[in-house]
Each structure stands twice: as structure tokens, then as C-alpha cells.
C-alpha positions, 0 to 999 in steps of 0.5 A: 421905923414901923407906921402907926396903926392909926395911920396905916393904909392912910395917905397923906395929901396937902391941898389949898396949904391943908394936910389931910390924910385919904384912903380909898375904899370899894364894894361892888357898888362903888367906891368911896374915899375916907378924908380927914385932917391930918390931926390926931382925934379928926372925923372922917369924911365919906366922899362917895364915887358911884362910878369908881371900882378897885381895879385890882378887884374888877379887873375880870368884871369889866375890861373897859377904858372906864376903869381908872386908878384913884389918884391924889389928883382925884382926891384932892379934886373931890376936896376941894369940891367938898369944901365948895359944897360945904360952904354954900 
């Protein structure tokens, strides 16, 4: 069964008992990830990552130990941040 456009390129992710749904994004200066809620009609957040770059498309720029992979665990880090933020 084929996903549905909506949804293509979308992870999902659960933090603190919340689904959400994250992709991760880049241009040369610097990464971002789109955050939402996984219910139909949500926003998205932008989370901005400065220091963050696609390794796939950086590989050749830099070859340094700098260049890390966007994991759930940095995702669901930068949620929770966000939300801290949100609420003070």
C-alpha cells in the first residue's frame, strides 16, 4: 500500500505520549527540521539547526567528525526544547 502524499517524506515520531510527524531539510546554510502534530490540518513548525548540513550533499565540502546524521533522538530533543521555550 502506497503512503499518502501528505505524508510522504514525513516521520513519525512519539515524544512525552505526543505523535508528531518530522522531516529534515538543508541549504548551504544550514539545516532545519518541519515539525507537526500528527493530525490532519496541523501547522508546522520550523526548528532551525545552523550548524546542521545533509551529509549526503556535503560529503565533498567538509570531510570533518562535525558532520552528524539527523536522528529521532535529535528530534525529539529539539521538541522538547521547543515546547520548554513555548511555555515560558
Amino acid at each position: 500500500m502506497a503512503m499518502p502524499k501528505k505524508n510522504r517524506d514525513w516521520r513519525k515520531i512519539n515524544v512525552d505520549g505526543h505523535a508528531f510527524r518530522w522531516k529534515f531539510d538543508s541549504d548551504e546554510k544550514g539545516g532545519w527540521v518541519l515539525v507537526r502534530r500528527d493530525e490532519s490540518g496541523s501547522a508546522s513548525v520550523k526548528i532551525e539547526i545552523p550548524w546542521m548540513k545533509d551529509p549526503w550533499i556535503n560529503i565533498r565540502e567538509e570531510m570533518s567528525p562535525n558532520i552528524v546524521s539527523v536522528t529521532p533522538k535529535i528530534v525529539s530533543d529539539l521538541i522538547r526544547k521547543a515546547k520548554l521555550s513555548e511555555s515560558t
